[in-house]
C-alpha positions as MATLAB code, in Angstrom:
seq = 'XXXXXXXXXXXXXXXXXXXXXXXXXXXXXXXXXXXXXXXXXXXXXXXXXXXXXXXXXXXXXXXXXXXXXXXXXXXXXXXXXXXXXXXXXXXXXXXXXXXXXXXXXXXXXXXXXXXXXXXXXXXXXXXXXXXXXXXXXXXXXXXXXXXXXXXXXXXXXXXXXXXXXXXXXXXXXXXXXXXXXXXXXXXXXXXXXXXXXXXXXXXXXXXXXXXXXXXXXXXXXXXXXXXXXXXXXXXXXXXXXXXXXXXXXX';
ca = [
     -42.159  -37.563   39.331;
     -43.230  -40.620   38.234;
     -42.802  -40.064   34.318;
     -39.508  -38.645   35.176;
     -38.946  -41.743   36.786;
     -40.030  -43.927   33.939;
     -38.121  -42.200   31.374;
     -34.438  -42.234   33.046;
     -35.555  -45.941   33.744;
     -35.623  -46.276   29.972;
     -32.134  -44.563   29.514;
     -30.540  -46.456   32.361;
     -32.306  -49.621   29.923;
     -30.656  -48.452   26.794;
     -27.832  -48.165   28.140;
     -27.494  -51.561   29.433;
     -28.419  -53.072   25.980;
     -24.991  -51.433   25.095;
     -26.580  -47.882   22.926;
     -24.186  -45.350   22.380;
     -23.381  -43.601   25.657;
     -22.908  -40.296   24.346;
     -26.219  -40.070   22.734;
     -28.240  -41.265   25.367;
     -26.609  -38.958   27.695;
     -27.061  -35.703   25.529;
     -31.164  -36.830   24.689;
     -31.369  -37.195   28.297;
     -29.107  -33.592   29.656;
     -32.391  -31.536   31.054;
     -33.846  -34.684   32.994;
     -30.596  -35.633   33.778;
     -29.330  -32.327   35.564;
     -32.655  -31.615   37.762;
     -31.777  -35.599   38.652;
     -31.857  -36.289   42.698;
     -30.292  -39.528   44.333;
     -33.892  -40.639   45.341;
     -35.286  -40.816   41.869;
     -32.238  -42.735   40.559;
     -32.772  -45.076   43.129;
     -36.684  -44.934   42.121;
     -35.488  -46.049   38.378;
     -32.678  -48.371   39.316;
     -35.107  -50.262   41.346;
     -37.792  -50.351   38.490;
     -35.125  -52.305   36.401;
     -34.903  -54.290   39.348;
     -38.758  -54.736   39.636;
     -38.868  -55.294   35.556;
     -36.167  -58.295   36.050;
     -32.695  -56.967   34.985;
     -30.457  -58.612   37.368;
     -28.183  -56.438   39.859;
     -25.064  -58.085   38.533;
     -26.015  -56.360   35.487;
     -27.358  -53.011   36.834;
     -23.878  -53.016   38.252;
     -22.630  -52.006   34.853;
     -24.779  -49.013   34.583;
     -22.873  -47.355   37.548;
     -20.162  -45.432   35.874;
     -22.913  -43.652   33.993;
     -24.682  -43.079   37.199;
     -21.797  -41.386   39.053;
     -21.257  -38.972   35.947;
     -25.206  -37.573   36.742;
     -24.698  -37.138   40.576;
     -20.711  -35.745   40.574;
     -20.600  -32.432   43.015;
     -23.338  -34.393   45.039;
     -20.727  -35.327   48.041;
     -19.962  -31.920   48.885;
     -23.366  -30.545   49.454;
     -24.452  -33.613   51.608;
     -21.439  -33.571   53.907;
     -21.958  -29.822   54.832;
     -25.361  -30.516   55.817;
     -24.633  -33.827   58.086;
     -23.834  -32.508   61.745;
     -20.190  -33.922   63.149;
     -21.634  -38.131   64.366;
     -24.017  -38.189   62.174;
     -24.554  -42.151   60.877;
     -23.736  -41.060   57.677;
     -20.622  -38.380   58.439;
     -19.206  -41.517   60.163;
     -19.726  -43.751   57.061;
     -18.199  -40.593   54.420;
     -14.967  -39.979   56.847;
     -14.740  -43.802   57.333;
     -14.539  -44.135   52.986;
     -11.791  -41.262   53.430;
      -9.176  -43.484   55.538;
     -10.074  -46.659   53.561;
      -9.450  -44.656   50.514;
      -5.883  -43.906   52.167;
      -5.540  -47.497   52.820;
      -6.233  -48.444   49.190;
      -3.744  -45.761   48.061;
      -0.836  -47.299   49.952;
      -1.559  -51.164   48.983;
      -1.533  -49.790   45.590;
       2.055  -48.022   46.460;
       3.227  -51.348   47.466;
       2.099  -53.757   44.830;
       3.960  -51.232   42.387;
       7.217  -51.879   44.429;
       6.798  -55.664   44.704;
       6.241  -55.790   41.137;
       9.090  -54.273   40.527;
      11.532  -56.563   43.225;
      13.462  -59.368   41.983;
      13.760  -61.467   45.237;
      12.073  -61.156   48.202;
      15.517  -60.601   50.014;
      15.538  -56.901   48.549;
      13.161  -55.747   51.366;
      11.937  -57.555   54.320;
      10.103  -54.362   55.653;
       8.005  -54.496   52.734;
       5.968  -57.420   53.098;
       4.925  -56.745   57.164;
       3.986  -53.221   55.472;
       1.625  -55.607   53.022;
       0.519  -57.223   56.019;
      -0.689  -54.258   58.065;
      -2.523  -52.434   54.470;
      -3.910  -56.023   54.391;
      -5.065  -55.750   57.980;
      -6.103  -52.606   57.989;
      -8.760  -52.939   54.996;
      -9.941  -55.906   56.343;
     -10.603  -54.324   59.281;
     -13.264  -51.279   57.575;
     -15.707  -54.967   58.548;
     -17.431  -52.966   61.247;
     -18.706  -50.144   58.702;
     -20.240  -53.175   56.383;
     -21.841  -54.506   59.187;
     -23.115  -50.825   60.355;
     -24.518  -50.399   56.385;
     -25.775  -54.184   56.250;
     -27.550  -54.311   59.971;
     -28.400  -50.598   60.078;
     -28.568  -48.485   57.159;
     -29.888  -50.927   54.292;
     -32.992  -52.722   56.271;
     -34.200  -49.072   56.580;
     -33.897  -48.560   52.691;
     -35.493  -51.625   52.280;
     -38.141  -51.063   54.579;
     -38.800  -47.908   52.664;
     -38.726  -50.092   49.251;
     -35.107  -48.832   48.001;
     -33.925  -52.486   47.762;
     -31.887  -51.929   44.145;
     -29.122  -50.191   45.637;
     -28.684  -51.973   48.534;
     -29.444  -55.146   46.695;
     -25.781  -54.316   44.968;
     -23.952  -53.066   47.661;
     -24.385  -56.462   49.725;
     -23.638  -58.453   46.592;
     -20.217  -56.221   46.052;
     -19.314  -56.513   49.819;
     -19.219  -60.521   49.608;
     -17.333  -60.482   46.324;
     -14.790  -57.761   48.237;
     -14.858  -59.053   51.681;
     -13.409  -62.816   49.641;
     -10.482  -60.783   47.960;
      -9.692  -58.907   50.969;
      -9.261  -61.941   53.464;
      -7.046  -63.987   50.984;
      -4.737  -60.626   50.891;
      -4.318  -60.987   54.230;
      -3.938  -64.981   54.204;
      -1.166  -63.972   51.034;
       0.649  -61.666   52.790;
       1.164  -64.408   55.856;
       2.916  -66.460   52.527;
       5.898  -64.669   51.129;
       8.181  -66.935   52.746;
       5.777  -70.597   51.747;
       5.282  -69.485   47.811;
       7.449  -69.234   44.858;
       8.141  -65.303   44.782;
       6.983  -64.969   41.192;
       3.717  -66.724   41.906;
       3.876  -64.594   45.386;
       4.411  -61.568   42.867;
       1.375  -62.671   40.347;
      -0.605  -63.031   43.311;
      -0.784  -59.940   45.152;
      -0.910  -58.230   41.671;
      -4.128  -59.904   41.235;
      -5.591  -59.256   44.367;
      -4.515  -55.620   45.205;
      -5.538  -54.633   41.200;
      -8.851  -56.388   41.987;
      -9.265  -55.104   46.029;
      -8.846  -51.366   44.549;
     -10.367  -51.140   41.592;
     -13.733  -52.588   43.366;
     -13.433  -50.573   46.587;
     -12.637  -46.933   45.280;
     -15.440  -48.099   42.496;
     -18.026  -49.197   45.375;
     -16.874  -46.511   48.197;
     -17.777  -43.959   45.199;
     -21.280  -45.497   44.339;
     -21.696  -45.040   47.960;
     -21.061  -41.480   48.204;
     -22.947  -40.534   45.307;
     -25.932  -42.874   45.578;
     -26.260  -44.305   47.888;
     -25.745  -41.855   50.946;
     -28.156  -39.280   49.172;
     -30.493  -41.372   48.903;
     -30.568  -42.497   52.500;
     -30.709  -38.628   53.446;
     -33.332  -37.864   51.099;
     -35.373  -41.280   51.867;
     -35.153  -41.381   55.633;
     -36.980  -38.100   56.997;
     -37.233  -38.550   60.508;
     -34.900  -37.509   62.884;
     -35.509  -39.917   65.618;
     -34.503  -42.647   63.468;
     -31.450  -41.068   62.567;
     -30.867  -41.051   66.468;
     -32.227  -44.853   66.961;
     -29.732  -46.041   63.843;
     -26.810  -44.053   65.765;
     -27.879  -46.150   68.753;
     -27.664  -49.283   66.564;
     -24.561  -48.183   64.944;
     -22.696  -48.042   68.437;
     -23.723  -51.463   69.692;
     -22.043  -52.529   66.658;
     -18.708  -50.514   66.968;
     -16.192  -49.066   64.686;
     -13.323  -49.617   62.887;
      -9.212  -49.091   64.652;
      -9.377  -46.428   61.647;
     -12.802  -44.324   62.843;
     -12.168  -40.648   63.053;
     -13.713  -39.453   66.564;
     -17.604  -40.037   66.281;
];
């Protein structure tokens, strides 16, 4: 495992000093289809251990996701209904609905001239706001719960970039909601500019980091954290913490 380990360490390298995807990727197909979630973690955090920064492993994601796709399906069949995880995966599904409709919306207010054309509009941008602001209680369940018992197991790459993407999110997300409080305060072309910016930013980066999540991160968790006890004492933990308005029953 460990030469396995070392070599997709040295793609996941090549890659980042900008080789040609394609090539990599077909020199690496037979390690890269027997690949598990665990061992990319393994390699991801050997960059990490070797120096590369996470703001740069970061980049290396899109390749990542193409090596685990069909991953999601297998893991949520074998999670039973409340499971820590189950909770997380159905809690990405109603963000992901969230994210849909700001995007819905930003294409109409692009499109509006004044903002007399729709009053019912911008309390809709409010609530979206709200209501992905509000997905809070499932970082704090990753960030207090889940991670410090990657860590503990020395998986700190993955979480390393998780934390780092839910600052730079959690920012964008609360001056969405502070925006759409504004409509009335700004010019309505530097309203428009504004929410553009924001709502391109806020979905891009969550559907990007809900997916890493899924397909990484998740796996990895199942295939890292054996015991079922601690499954039951994070559930515990999870509780204390509470869930989000949007939490399908647990």
């Amino acid at each position: 495992m460990e030469n396995k380990i070392d070599k997709l360490a040295d793609i996941l390298k090549r890659l980042n000093n900008n080789e040609d995807p394609d090539s990599v990727k077909n020199e690496a197909k037979e390690l890269i289809e027997d690949l598990t979630a665990e061992e990319l973690s393994l390699a991801e955090q050997k960059l990490v251990d070797e120096g590369i920064e996470a703001e740069e492993l970061r980049s290396l994601c899109s390749v990542h996701i193409e090596m685990l796709e069909g991953q999601l399906n297998g893991l949520k069949a074998s999670l039973p209904q409340g499971h820590v995880l189950n909770t997380f995966i159905e809690e990405h599904d109603e963000i992901l609905k969230l994210l849909d409709r700001l995007e819905q919306l930003n294409s109409k207010i692009q499109k509006m001239k004044s903002d007399e054309e729709s009053v019912a509009i911008f309390s809709d941008l409010k609530n979206t706001a709200e209501g992905i602001l509000s997905a809070e209680k499932h970082h704090k369940r990753e960030e207090d719960v889940l991670f410090p018992e990657l860590e503990n197991l020395g998986i700190t790459g993955p979480t390393r970039i998780m934390r780092l993407e839910h600052d730079e999110i959690r920012l964008r997300k609360r001056m969405l909601v502070e925006l759409s409080n504004s409509v009335n305060f700004l010019d309505f072309t530097d309203f428009k500019n504004r929410v553009n910016e924001l709502s391109n930013y806020i979905v891009f980066n969550m559907r990007d980091h809900i997916f890493k999540e899924n397909y990484i991160l998740y796996p990895t968790a199942y295939e890292a954290i054996a015991d079922d006890n601690l499954w039951s004492d994070m559930k515990k933990r999870c509780d204390e913490i509470g869930y989000c308005p949007f939490t399908p029953l647990k």
